[in-house]
Every structure is written in structure tokens, then in C-alpha cells.
C-alpha positions as CSV (number, residue, x, y, z in Angstrom):
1,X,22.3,69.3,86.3
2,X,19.9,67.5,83.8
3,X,21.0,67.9,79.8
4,X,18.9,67.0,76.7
5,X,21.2,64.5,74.9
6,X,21.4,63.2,71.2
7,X,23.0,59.6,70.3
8,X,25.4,60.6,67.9
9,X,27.6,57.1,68.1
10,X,26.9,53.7,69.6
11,X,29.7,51.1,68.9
12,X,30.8,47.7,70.9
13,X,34.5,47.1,71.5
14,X,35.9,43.2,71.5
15,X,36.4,43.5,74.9
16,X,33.3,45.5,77.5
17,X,30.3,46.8,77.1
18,X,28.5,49.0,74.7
19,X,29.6,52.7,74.5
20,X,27.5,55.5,73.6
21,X,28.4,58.7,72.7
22,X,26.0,61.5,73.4
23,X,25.6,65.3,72.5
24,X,24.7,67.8,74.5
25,X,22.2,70.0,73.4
26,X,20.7,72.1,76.0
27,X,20.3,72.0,80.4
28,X,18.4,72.8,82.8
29,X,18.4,76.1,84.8
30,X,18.0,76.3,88.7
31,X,14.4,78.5,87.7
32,X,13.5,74.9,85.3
33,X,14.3,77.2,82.5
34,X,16.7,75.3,79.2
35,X,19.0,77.1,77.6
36,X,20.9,75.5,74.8
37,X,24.5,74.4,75.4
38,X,27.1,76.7,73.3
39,X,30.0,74.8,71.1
40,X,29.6,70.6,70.8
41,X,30.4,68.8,74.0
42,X,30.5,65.0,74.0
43,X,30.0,63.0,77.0
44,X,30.1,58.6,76.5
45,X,27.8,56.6,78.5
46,X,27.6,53.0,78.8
47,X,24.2,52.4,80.4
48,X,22.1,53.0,76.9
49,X,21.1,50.2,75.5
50,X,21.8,49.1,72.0
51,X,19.2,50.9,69.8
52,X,18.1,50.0,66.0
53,X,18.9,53.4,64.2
54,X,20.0,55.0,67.1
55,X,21.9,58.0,65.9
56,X,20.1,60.6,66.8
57,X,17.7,59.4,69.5
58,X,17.0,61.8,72.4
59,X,18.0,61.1,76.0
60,X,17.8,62.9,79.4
61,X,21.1,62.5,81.2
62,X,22.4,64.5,84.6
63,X,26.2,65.6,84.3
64,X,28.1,66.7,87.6
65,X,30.8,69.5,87.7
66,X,33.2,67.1,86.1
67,X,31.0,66.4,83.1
68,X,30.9,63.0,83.8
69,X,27.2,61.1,83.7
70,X,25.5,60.5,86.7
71,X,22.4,57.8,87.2
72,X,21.1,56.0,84.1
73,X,20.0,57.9,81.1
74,X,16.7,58.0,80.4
75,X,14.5,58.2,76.9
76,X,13.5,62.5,76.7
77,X,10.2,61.7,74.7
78,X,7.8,61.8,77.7
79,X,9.5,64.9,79.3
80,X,9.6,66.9,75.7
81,X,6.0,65.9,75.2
82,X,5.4,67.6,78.9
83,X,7.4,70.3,78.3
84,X,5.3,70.8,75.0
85,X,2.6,70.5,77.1
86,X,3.6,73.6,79.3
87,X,4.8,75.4,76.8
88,X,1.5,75.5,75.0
89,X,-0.3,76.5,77.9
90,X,1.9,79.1,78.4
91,X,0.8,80.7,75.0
92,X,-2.5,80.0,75.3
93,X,-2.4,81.6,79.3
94,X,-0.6,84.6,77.3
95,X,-3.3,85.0,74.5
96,X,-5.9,85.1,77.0
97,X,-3.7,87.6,78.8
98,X,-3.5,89.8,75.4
99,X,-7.0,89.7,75.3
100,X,-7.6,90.6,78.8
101,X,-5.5,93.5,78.3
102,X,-6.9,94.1,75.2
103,X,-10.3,94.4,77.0
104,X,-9.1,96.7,79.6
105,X,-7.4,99.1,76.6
106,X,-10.4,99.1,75.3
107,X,-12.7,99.7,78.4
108,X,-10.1,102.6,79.5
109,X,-10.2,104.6,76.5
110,X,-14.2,104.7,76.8
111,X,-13.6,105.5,80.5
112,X,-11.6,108.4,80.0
113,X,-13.7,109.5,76.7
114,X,-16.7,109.2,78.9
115,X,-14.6,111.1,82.0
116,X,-13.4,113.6,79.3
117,X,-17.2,113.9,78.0
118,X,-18.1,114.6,81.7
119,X,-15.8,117.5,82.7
120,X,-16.8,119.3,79.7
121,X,-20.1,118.9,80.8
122,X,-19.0,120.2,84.3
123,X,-16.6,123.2,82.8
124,X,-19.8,124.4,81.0
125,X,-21.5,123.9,84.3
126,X,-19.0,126.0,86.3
127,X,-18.6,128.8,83.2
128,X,-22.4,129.0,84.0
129,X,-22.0,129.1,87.6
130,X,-19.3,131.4,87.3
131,X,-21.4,133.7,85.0
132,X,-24.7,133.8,88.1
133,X,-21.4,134.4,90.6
134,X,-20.9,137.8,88.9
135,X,-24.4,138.2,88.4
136,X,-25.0,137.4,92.5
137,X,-21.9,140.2,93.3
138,X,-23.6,142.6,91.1
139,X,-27.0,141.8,93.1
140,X,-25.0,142.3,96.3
141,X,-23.9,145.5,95.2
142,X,-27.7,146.1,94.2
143,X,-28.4,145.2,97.6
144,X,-25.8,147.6,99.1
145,X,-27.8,150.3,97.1
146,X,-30.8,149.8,98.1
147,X,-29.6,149.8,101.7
148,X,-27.8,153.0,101.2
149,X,-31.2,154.6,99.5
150,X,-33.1,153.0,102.1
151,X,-31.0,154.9,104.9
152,X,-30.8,158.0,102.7
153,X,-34.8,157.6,102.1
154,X,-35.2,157.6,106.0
155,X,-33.0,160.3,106.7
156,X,-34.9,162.8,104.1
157,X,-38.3,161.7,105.2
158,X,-37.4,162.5,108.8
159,X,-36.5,165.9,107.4
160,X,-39.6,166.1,105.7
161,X,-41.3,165.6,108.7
162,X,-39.4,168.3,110.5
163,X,-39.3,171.0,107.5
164,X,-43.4,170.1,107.5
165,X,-44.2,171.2,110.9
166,X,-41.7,174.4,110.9
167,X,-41.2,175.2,107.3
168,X,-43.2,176.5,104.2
169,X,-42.3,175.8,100.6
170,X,-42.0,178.5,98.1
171,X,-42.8,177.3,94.3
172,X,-38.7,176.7,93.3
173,X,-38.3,174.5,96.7
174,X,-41.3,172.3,96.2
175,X,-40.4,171.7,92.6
176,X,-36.5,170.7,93.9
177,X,-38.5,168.2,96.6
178,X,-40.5,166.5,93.9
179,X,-37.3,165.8,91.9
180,X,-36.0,164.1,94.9
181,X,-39.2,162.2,95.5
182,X,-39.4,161.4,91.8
183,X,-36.0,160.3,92.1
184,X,-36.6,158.0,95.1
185,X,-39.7,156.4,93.8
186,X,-37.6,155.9,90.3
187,X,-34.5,154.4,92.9
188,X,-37.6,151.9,94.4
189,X,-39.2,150.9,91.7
190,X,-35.8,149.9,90.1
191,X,-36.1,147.1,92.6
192,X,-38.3,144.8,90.0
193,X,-35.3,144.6,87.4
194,X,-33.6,143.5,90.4
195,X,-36.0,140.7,91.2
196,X,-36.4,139.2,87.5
197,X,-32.6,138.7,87.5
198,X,-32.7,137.1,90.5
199,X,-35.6,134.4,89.7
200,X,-33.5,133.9,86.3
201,X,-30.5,133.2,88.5
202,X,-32.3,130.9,90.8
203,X,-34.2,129.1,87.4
204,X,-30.2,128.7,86.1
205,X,-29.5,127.0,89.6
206,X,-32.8,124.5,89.8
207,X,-31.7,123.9,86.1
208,X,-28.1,122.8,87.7
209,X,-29.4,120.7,90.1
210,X,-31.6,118.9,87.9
211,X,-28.3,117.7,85.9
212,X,-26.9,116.9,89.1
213,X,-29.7,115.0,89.9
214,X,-29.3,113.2,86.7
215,X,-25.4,112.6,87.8
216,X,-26.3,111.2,91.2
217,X,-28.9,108.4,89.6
218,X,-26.4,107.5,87.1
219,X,-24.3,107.0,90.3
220,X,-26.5,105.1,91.9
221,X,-27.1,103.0,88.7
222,X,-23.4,102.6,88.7
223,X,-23.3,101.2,92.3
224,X,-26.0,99.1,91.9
225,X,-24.2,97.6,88.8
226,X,-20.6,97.5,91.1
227,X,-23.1,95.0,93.2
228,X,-24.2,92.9,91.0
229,X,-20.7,92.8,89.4
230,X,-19.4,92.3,93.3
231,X,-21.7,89.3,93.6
232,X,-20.7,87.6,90.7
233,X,-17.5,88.2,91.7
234,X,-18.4,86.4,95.0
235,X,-20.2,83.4,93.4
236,X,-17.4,82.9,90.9
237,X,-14.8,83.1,93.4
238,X,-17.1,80.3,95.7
239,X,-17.2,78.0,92.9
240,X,-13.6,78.2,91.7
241,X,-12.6,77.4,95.5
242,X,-15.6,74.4,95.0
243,X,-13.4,73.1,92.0
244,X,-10.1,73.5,93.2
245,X,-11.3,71.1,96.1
246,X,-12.6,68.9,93.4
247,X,-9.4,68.8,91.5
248,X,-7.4,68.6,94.8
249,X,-9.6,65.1,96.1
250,X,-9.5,64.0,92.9
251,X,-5.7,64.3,92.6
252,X,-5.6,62.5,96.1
253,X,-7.6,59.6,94.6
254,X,-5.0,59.4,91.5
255,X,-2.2,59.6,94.0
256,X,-3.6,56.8,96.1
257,X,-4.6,54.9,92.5
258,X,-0.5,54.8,91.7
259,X,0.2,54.1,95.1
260,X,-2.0,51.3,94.4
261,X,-0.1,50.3,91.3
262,X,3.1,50.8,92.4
263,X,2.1,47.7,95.4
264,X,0.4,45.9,92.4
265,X,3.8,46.0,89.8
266,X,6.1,45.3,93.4
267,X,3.7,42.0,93.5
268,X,4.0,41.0,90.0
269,X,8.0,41.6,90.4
270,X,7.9,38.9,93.4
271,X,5.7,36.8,91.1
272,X,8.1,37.0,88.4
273,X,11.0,36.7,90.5
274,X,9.3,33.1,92.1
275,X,8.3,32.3,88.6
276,X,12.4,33.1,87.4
277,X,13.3,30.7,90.0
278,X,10.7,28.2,89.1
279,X,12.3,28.2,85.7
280,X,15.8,28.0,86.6
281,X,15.2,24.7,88.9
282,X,13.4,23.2,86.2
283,X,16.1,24.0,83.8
284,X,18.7,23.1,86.4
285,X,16.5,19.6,87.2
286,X,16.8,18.8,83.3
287,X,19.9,18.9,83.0
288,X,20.3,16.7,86.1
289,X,18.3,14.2,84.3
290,X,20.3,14.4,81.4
291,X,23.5,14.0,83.0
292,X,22.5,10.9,84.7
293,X,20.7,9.7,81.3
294,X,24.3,10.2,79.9
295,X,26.1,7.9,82.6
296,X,23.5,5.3,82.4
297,X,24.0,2.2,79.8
298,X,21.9,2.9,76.5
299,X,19.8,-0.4,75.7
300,X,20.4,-1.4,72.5
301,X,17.9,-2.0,69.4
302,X,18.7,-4.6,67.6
303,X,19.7,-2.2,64.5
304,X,22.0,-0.5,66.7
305,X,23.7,-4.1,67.6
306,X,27.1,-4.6,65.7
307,X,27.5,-7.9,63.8
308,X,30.8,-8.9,66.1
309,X,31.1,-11.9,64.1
310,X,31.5,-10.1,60.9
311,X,34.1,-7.5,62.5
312,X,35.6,-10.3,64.1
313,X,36.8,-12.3,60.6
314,X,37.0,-9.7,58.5
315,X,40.5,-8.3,57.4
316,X,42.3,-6.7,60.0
317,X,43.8,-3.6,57.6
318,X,39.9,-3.1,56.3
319,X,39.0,-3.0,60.4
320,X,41.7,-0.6,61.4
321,X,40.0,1.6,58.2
322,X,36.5,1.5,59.8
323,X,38.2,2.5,63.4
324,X,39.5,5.6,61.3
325,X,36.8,6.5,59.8
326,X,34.8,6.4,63.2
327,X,37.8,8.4,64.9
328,X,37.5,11.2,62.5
329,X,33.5,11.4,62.3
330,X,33.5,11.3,66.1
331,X,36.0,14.1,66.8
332,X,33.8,16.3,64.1
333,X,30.8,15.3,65.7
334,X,32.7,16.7,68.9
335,X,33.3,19.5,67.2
336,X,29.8,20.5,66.6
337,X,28.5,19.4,69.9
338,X,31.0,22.0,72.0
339,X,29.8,24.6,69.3
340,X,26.2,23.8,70.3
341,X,27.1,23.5,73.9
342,X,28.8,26.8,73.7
343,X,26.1,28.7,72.0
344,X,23.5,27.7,74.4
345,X,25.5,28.8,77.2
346,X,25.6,32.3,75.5
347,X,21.9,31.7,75.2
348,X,21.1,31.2,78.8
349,X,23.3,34.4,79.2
350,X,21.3,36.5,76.6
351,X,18.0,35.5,78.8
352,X,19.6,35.9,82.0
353,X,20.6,39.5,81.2
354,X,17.1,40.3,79.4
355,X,15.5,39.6,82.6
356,X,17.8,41.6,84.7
357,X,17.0,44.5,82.7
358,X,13.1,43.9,82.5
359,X,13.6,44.7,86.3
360,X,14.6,48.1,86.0
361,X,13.4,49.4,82.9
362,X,10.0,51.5,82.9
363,X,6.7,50.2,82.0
364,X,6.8,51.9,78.2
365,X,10.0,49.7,77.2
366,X,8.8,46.9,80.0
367,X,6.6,45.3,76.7
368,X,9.1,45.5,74.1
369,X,11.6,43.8,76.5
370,X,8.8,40.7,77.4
371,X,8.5,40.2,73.9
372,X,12.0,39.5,72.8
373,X,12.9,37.7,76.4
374,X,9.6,34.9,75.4
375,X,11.6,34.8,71.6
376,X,14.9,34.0,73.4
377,X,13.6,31.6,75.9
378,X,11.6,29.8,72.3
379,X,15.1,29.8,70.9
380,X,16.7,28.4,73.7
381,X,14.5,25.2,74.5
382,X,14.7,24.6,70.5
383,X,18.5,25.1,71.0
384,X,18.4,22.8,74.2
385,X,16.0,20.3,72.6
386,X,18.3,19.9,69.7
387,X,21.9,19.6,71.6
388,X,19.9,16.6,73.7
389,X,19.7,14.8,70.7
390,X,23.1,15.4,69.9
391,X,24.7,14.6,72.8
392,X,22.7,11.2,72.6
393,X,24.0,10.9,69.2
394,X,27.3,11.3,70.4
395,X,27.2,9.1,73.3
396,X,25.9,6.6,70.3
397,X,29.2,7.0,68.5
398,X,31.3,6.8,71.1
399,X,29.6,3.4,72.2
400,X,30.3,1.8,68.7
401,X,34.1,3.4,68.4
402,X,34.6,2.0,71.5
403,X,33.2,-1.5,70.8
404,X,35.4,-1.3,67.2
405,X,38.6,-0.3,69.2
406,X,38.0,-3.1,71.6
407,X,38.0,-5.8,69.0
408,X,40.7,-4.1,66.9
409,X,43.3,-3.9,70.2
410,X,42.5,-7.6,70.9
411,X,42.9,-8.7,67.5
412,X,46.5,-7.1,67.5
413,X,47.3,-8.6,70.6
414,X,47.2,-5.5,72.9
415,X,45.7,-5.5,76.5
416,X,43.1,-2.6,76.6
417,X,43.5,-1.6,80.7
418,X,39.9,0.5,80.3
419,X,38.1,-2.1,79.8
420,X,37.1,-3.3,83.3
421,X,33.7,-4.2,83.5
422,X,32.2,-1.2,85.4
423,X,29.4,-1.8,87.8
424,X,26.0,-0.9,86.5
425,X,24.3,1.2,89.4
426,X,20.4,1.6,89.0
427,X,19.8,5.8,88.6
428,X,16.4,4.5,87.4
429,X,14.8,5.2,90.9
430,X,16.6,9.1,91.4
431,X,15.0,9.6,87.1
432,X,11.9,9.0,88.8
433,X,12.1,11.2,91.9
434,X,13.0,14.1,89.6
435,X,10.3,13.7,87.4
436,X,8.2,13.5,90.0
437,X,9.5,17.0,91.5
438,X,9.6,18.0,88.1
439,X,6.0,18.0,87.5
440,X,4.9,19.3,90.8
441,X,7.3,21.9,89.9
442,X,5.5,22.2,86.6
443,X,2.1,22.6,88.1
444,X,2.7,25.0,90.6
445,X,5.0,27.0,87.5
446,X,1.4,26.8,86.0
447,X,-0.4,28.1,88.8
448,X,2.4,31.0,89.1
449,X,1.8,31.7,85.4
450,X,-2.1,32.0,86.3
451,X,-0.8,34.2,89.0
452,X,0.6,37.0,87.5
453,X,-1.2,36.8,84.2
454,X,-4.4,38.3,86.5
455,X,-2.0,40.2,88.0
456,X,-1.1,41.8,84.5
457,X,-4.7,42.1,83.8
458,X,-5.3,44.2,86.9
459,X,-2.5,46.5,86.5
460,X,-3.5,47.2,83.4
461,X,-7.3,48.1,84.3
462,X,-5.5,50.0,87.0
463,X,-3.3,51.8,84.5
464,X,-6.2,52.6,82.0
465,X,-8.5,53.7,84.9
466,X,-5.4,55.8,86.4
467,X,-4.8,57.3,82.7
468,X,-8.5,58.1,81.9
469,X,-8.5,60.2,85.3
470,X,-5.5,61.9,84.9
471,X,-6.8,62.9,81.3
472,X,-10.2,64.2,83.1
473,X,-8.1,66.1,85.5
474,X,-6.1,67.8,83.0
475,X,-9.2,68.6,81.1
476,X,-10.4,70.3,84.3
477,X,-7.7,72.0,84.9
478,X,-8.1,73.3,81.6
479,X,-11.4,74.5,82.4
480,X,-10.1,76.0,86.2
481,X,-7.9,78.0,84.1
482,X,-10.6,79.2,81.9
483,X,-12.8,80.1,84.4
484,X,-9.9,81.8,86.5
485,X,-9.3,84.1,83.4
486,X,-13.2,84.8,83.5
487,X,-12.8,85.8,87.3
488,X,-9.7,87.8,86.8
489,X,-12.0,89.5,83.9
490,X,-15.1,89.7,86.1
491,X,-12.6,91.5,88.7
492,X,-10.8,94.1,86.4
493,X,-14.2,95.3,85.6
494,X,-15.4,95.5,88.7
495,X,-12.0,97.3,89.9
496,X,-12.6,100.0,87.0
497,X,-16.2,100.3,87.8
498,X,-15.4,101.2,91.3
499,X,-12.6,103.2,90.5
500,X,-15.0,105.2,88.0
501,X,-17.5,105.6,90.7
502,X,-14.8,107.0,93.0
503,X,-13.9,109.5,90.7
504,X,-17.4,110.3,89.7
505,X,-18.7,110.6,92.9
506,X,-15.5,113.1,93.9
507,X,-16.6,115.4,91.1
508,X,-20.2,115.2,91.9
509,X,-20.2,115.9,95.4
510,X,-17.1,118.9,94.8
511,X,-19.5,120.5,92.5
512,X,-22.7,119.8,94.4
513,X,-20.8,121.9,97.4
514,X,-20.4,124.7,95.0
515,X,-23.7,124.7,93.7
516,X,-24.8,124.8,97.5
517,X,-23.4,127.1,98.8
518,X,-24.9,129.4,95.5
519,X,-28.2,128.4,96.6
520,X,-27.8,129.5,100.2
521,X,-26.2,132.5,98.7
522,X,-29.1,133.1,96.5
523,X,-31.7,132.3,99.2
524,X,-29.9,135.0,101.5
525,X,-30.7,137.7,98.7
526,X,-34.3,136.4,98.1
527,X,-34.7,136.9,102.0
528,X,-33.2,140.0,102.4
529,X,-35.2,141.4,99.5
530,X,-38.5,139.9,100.5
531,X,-38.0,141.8,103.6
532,X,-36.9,145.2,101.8
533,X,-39.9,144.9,99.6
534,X,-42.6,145.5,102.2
535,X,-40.1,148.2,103.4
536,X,-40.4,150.1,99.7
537,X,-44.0,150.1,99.4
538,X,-43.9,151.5,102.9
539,X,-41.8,154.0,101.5
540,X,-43.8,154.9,98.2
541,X,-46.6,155.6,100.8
542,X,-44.9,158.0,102.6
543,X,-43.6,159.7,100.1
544,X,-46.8,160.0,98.2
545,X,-48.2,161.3,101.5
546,X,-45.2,164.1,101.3
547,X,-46.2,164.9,97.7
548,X,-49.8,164.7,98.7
549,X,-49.2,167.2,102.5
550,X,-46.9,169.6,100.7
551,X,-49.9,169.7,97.5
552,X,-46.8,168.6,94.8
């Protein structure tokens, strides 16, 4: 499980390596969620490196069940700076969320002001429809009447024709008939009342269905706005599947790019791996050459030639003195010499274990590393330089102690055993063959140099190239999520136009049904009067040709 770590103590014990102690602050959840870490656990590592004000520096470490590190530690700056990244796109997906909501508050409330607006509109409507319905049922029972008169009208003029041909009228009778007549003509004529309510009715329902007509273009204004919205919808959804295509090639290409660094950096390893070994034969061939320098017989200046006649007559306590002095000044020259020797063998170590670690350290702390492995390497041919001169120096002193010694152990009689004559072998040949190797070594270390330093070169063009596309891709992707809230926008409106159109359209065509079936209502009663009108001037005729026969 990863943790989020903080240095809180480096030290270095006399004996091992350098021990961290690290903090942990928060982990990571199996959903890539962090949680902070509750009471103060300490873990040690000792894979960090020593760092100049350490306390307090920030590392990613994984911990198993035994809360013991696992892997190396790494520096948590690039994954913060990516988790800040995340984060603020998070809260800048969520404002554009709030205000997407925001938006639909806002277009739902008009919605269901408008909606609310409406079926007032239609309650009114139906009050009205309501009000011709009881106006229709009184016309039906008007119509009823009129049938029932129109029977009863039939019936008495049938009688009249039968009392006319068998039956005369006395004064009282004829005035009773005329009454009825009166009364009939009075029941016909009531007929026109009749008919002005009914074209009022029918004006109401032509005054309906002009609003509804209204309604139903607003509809159809609303439908042809749901497809323009639709095709918007369409062409924003074609190019957002366009750009996610782009981003996805273009993400291929940056893939292939660090594939293509990744080769580039595994070439430059080999390089400086070859050029590693190119330095350590060079370094070994040196010291060859010094060694065999060393063994071979200095040739004298004629400064560094001892007066052997003086040594040779002067007193023998003063020469024993001089042998002293040289002892002493040899054994601290010695001294210094192992000193040196040792510190340069701590040097070669320090540069050894620099370039281990350039090997598997990340390109960010890659730099930093190069530069203090180039000031070690200074130090250590300035170190190397000046121990060659020592050891010379040295082998100097130990040529005129010995000399001293040689004439002081004969003077006092002693046999020195050491002093065979040695043979002198000629190395002068094998000085030459190394140097020789030596320089072709040295030119083809140059070439190596050239080598790698193009090789540097081109990984960095490839690593600027690589970063200035990745910062173009995350600026598109920037804009892909801009332009997917616009779409989600663009679709939220087109979902509440089309749900407002369903609804509309439900109430519409439910009320359109009602008013329908009021008009065929309406046009029944028309008919059916029409048809009874002819009938009752028919009738007033007749019964003015019953007044007229019976002299009324």
C-alpha cells in the first residue's frame, strides 16, 4: 500500500549505511482515494539518500502488512503536483456541474411557471366548455320540446281536419281553438331564442379552437426548435468523437515518442557504461605505468648526486646524525604518503558509488548527480596527480637514505647483505607499449565522449518535443472537457424541450378531443334544427289556414 512520508531524521552510524526515519502521513485507498494516517507511525529506510536539510522532505514509500518498506522510496513532488492537478479539475468539473444545475433550476421553474400559466389557461377553457355543456343539455331539452310540440301540433291538426269536415264551431269553441293556435304559433316562434343561443355557442367553440390553434403552432414551433436543438446535438456529438480520435492518435504518437526515449536513454546507458570502462582501463593502465616507473632506476641530475667524498671523511658521529635525520623525515614522509594513498582510495570509492547510483536514479536527480560525479572525478586526478609526485619524492628519499646507510654500515665495519647489485631489466620498451594503448585508448574515449554528448543532445530535443506535446494534449483535454459540459448542456435542454412537448402535446390533444366531440354535438343540434325549421313554417301555414277555414 503506497504512503506519503516525511523525513523526520537522517543520521549515519560508524558502522552501515545511512538510516532514515520517515513519517507516515497519509495512504492510498483501493478506490486511489488518501486518507490520512491516525496517531504517528515511524518506519526507517535506508535507501534515501543523504539530503541537505532533509527534515521534512516528502517521499512516496509502499509498506506491506508488516509495516516494513518495500522497493525504493521515491521523491512525492511530481505525484503531489499530479494529484493537485486532479484535484483542481475536480472543482472546476464540479463548478461547471453547479452551474449546469443551476441552469436546469432555473429552466425548470420557468417550465412549470409557463406549465402552471398554461392549465389556467385550459381550466378557464374547460369552465367555459363546461358552461356551453349546460347550455347544449338545456338546448337538448329544447329540442325534446319542440319534438313533443311538434307531435302534439300534428296530432291537433289532424283533429282539426276531422272536426272541419264533421263539426261546426259555436262562438266559445272557436275562441278556445284560437288560444291553442295562438299558443302553438307562440311555442314555434320560440324557436329563434333557441337558435341565437346556439350560434353564440358555436361562436364560443370557433373562439376555442382558434386558441387551440394558437397551442398547436406554438407546438410545432417547439418541435421545430427540438430539431434544431437535436442537430446540434448531432454535430456536437460528431465532433467530440472527431477530437477524441485526435487526442487518442496524438496520445499514440507521445507513447511511441517515450518509447523512443526510453531506446535513446538505454543507448546512452551502454555509451556510458563503455565510456566507464574506458576510464577505468585508463586509470588502471596509469597506474601500471607508475608501478613500473617506481621499480625502474631514477637517473640522477647532477644536484641530486651526493658528494661521497665529503660523506666519506667527514666525522662518523656527525654521519650517523644525518642518517637520523633522514630516518625520521622518511618515516613522516611515509606517513603522509599512506594518508594520501588512503584518501584516494576513498576517492575512487566516492566515484564508483556516484556512478552506480546515476544508473538508477530518474532523469530529474540524473543532472544534479552528473554534476557532482564530474567534481569528484576533478578532485580525484588532482588527488592522483599530487600523490604521483609524492610517491616520486619518496622514492627520492629513500634512494639517498639508502646511499647514507650504505656508507655509514661500511664505515663501522658491518656487511650490508641487501646490497647485491640487482640486475637492471629494460621496462623502457613495455612504458612505451602502454602509452601507445594508452592514447588509442584516449582517442577512441574521445570519440565515445562525442558519442553520447549528441546522444544527450537528442534526448533532450526528444524530451522537450515529448513535453511540449504532452502540454498540448492536456490543454486539449481541457478543452474536450469544456466542450463535453457544452454537449451535456446542449442535451439537458433538449431533454426538457422534449419532455415539455410531450406534456404539451398530451394536454392539447386531451382537450382538442373534448372540444370535438362539442362540435359534433353542436353540429347534431344545428342539423336537427335546420330540419325542424322548414317543418315550423310548415306548421304556421297550416295553422293560419285553420284560423283562416274556421274565419278566427
Amino acid at each position: 500500500m503506497l504512503h506519503l512520508a516525511e523525513i523526520k531524521k537522517q543520521s549515519k552510524p560508524f558502522v552501515g549505511a545511512l538510516r532514515s526515519e520517515l513519517k507516515l502521513l497519509a495512504f492510498q485507498r483501493n478506490d486511489q482515494t488518501w486518507s490520512a494516517v491516525t496517531g504517528e507511525k515511524i518506519v526507517t529506510s535506508e535507501e534515501i539518500p543523504q539530503i541537505k536539510d532533509g527534515e521534512g522532505a516528502l517521499f512516496i514509500v509502499s509498506i506491506n502488512g508488516n509495516e516494513q518498506i518495500q522497493g525504493k522510496p521515491e521523491l512525492a513532488g511530481s505525484r503531489l503536483v499530479n494529484l493537485l492537478k486532479s484535484f483542481s479539475k475536480i472543482i472546476e468539473k464540479s463548478k461547471g456541474q453547479e452551474e449546469e444545475i443551476e441552469q436546469w433550476k432555473q429552466s425548470l421553474t420557468y417550465q412549470s411557471q409557463e406549465l402552471a400559466r398554461r392549465e389556467m389557461e385550459m381550466e378557464s377553457r374547460l369552465e367555459q366548455l363546461e358552461e356551453k355543456e349546460k347550455e347544449y343539455e338545456q338546448l337538448s331539452l329544447e329540442r325534446d320540446r319542440l319534438e313533443e310540440d311538434k307531435k302534439r301540433i300534428e296530432e291537433e291538426q289532424e283533429k282539426l281536419e276531422n272536426l272541419q269536415e264533421s263539426v261546426s264551431f259555436d262562438g266559445q269553441q272557436a275562441s278556445k281553438l284560437k288560444e291553442l293556435m295562438d299558443s302553438l304559433l307562440g311555442k314555434v316562434m320560440g324557436t329563434d331564442s333557441f337558435l341565437e343561443k346556439l350560434q353564440e355557442t358555436f361562436e364560443t367553440v370557433e373562439t376555442l379552437q382558434g386558441y387551440f390553434d394558437q397551442n398547436w403552432q406554438q407546438l410545432e414551433q417547439k418541435k421545430a426548435e427540438k430539431d434544431r436543438k437535436q442537430k446540434e446535438v448531432d454535430r456536437e456529438d460528431e465532433l467530440l468523437k472527431n477530437y477524441k480520435s485526435q487526442l487518442k492518435s496524438e496520445l499514440i504518437e507521445i507513447e511511441e515518442a517515450k518509447r523512443n526515449l526510453e531506446g535513446q536513454q538505454k543507448v546512452l546507458e551502454s555509451k556510458q557504461e563503455a565510456y566507464s570502462r574506458l576510464n577505468l582501463y585508463l586509470e588502471t593502465t596509469e597506474k601500471l605505468k607508475e608501478s613500473i616507473q617506481e621499480v625502474m632506476p631514477d637517473r640522477d641530475s647532477d644536484e641530486d648526486r651526493l658528494d661521497l667524498n665529503s660523506l666519506e671523511n667527514m666525522p662518523l658521529g656527525e654521519l650517523e646524525e644525518i642518517v637520523n635525520n633522514l630516518q625520521k623525515e622518511m618515516d613522516k614522509l611515509v606517513v603522509f604518503v599512506n594518508d594520501q594513498e588512503e584518501e584516494l582510495t576513498l576517492q575512487y570509492q566516492t566515484v564508483k558509488e556516484l556512478e552506480e547510483k546515476i544508473k538508477s536514479v530518474g532523469d530529474l536527480e540524473r543532472f544534479s548527480l552528473e554534476t557532482d560525479l564530474a567534481d569528484e572525478q576533478e578532485r580525484t586526478k588532482m588527488l592522483d596527480e599530487t600523490l604521483l609526485g609524492q610517491r616520486r619524492n619518496l622514492r627520492k628519499q629513500q634512494k639517498i637514505l639508502s646511499q647514507h646507510l650504505k656508507i655509514l654500515r661500511r664505515r663501522q665495519g658491518l656487511i650490508d647483505i641487501k646490497n647485491n647489485p640487482d640486475e637492471e631489466i629494460d621496462l623502457e620498451p613495455i612504458l612505451n607499449q602502454l602509452q601507445e594503448q594508452t592514447d588509442n585508448t584516449t582517442e577512441e574515449k574521445q570519440k565515445l565522449e562525442g558519442e553520447i554528448e549528441h546522444i544527450k543532445q537528442s534526448l533532450e530535443q526528444i524530451r522537450e518535443m515529448i513535453g511540449k506535446q504532452v502540454s498540448s494534449h492536456q490543454t486539449k483535454e481541457e478543452q474536450l472537457e469544456q466542450q463535453e459540459q457544452q454537449y451535456q448542456g446542449l442535451k439537458t435542454e433538449l431533454t426538457g424541450i422534449n419532455a415539455e412537448i410531450a406534456l404539451y402535446k398530451a394536454i392539447l390533444e386531451q382537450e382538442q378531443t373534448t372540444l370535438n366531440k362539442t362540435k359534433e354535438k353542436l353540429n347534431a343540434i344545428k342539423e336537427l334544427i335546420d330540419s325542424s325549421q322548414s317543418t315550423n313554417e310548415e306548421r304556421e301555414q297550416v295553422i293560419a289556414e285553420i284560423k283562416e277555414t274556421i274565419g278566427l
